[in-house]
Backbone as CSV, one residue per row, in Angstrom:
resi,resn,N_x,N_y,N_z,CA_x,CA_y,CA_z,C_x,C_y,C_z
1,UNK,-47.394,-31.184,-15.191,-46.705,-32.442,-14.982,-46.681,-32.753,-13.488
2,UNK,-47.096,-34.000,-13.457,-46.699,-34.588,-12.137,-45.805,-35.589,-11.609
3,UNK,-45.780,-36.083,-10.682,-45.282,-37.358,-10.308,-45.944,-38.192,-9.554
4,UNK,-45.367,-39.575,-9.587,-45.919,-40.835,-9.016,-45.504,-40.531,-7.222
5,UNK,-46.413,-40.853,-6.618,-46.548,-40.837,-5.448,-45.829,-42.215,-4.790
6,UNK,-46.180,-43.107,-5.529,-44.817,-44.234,-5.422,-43.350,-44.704,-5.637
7,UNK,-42.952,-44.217,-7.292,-42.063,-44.583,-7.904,-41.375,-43.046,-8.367
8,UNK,-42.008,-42.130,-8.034,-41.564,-40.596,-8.280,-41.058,-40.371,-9.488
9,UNK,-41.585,-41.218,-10.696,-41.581,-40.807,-11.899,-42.526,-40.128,-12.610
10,UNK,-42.085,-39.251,-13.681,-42.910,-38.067,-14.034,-44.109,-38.208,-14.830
11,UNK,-45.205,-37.576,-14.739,-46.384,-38.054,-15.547,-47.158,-37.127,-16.016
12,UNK,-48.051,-37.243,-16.728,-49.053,-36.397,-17.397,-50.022,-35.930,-16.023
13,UNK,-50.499,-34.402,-15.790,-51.409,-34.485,-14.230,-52.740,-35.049,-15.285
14,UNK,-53.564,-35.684,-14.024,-54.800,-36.351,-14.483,-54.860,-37.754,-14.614
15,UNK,-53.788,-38.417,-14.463,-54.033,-40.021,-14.987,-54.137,-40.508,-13.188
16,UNK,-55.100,-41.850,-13.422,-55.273,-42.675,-12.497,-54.183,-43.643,-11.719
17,UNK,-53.658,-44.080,-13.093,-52.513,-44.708,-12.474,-51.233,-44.893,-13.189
18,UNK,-50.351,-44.763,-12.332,-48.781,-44.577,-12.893,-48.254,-45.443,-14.015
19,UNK,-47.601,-45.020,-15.203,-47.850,-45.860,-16.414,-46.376,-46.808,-16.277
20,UNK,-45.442,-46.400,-15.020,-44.690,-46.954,-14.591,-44.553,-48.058,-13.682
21,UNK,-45.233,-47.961,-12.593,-45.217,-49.085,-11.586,-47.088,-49.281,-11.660
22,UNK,-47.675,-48.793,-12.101,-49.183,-48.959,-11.771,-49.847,-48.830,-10.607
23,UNK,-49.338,-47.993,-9.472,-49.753,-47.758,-8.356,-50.778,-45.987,-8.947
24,UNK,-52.330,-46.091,-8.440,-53.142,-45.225,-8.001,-52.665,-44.042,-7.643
25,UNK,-53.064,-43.465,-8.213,-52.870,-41.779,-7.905,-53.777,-40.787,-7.251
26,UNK,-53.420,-39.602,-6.239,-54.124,-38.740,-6.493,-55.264,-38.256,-7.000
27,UNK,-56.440,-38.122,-6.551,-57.575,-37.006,-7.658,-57.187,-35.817,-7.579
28,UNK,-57.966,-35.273,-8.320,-58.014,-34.088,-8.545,-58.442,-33.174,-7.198
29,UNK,-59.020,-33.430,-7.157,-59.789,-33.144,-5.297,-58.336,-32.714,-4.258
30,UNK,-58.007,-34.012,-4.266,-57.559,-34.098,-3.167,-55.759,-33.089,-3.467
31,UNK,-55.201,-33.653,-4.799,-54.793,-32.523,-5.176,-54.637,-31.286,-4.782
32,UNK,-56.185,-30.715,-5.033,-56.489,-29.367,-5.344,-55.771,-29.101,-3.585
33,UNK,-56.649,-29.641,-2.832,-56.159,-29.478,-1.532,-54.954,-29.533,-0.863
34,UNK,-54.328,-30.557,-1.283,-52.744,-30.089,-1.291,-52.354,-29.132,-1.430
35,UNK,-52.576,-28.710,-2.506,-51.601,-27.511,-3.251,-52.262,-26.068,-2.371
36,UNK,-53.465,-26.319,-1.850,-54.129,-25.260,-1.442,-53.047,-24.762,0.157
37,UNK,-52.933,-26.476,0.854,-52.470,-26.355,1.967,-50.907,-26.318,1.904
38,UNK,-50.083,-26.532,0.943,-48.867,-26.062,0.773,-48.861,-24.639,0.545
39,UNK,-49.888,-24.182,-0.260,-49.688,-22.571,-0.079,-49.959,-22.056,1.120
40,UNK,-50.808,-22.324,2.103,-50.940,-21.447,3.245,-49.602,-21.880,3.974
41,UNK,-48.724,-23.058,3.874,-47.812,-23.390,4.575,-46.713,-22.035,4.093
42,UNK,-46.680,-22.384,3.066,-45.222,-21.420,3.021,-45.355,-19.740,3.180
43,UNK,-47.115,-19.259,2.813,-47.021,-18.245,3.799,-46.839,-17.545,4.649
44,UNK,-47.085,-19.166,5.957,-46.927,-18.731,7.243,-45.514,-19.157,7.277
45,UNK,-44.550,-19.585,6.812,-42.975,-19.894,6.542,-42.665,-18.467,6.563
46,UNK,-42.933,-17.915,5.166,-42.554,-16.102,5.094,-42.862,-15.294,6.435
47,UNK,-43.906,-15.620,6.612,-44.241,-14.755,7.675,-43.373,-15.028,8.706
48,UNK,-43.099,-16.096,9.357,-42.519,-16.404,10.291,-41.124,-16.389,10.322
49,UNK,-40.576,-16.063,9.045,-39.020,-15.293,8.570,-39.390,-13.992,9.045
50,UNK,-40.305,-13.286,8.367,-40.082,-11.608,8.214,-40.560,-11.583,9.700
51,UNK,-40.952,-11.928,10.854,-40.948,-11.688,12.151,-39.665,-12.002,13.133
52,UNK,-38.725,-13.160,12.367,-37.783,-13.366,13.382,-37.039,-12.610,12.687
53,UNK,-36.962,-11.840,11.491,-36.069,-10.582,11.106,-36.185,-9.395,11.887
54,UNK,-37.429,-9.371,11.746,-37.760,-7.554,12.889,-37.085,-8.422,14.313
55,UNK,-37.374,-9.397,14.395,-36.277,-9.674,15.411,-35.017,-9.215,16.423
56,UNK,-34.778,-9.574,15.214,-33.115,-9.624,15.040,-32.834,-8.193,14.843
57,UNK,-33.532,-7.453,14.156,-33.147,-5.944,14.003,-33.252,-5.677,15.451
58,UNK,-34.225,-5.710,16.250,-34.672,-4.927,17.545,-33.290,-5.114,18.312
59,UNK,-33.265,-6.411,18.136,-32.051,-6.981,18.733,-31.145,-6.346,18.666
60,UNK,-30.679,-6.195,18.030,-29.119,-5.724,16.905,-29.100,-4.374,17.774
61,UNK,-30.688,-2.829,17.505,-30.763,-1.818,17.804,-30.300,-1.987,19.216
62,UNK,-31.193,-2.584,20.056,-30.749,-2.106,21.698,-29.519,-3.065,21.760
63,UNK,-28.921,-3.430,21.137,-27.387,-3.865,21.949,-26.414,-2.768,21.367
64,UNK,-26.861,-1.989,20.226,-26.185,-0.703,19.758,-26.645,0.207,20.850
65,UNK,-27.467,0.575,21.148,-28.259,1.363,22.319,-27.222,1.317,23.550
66,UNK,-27.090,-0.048,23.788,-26.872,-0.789,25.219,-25.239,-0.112,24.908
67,UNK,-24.423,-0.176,24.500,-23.030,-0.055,24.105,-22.898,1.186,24.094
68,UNK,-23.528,2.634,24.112,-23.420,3.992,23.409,-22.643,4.275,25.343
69,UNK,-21.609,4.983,25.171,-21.299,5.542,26.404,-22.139,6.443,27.194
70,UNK,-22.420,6.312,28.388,-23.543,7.095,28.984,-22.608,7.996,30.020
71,UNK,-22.920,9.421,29.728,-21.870,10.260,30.514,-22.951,10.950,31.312
């Protein structure tokens, strides 16, 4: 299932044009490519979480480090 790129009502994937407002849709093509480039997006989303996590750990460690009494 998809939606209208105009009227954002829901549709069968594959049709030409919206059986709602009649505005042109999407191919398949171009589609495909979307969906291709939303997946590498949210990859590099994850990725770019699980790096500002090791982050934040390093972080966290040397200010525990930084705090230990030094005699």
């Amino acid at each position: 299932m998809g939606f209208c790129i105009s009227c954002g009502q829901q549709h069968q994937d594959g049709i030409r044009f919206c059986r709602f407002c009649g505005n042109q849709q999407p191919g398949d093509q171009l589609l495909a490519r979307l969906r291709h480039e939303a997946e590498q997006i949210h990859y590099m989303r994850l990725q770019a979480q699980a790096l500002a996590q090791q982050q934040q750990q390093q972080q966290y460690q040397q200010n525990q480090y930084n705090q230990q009494p030094r005699w």
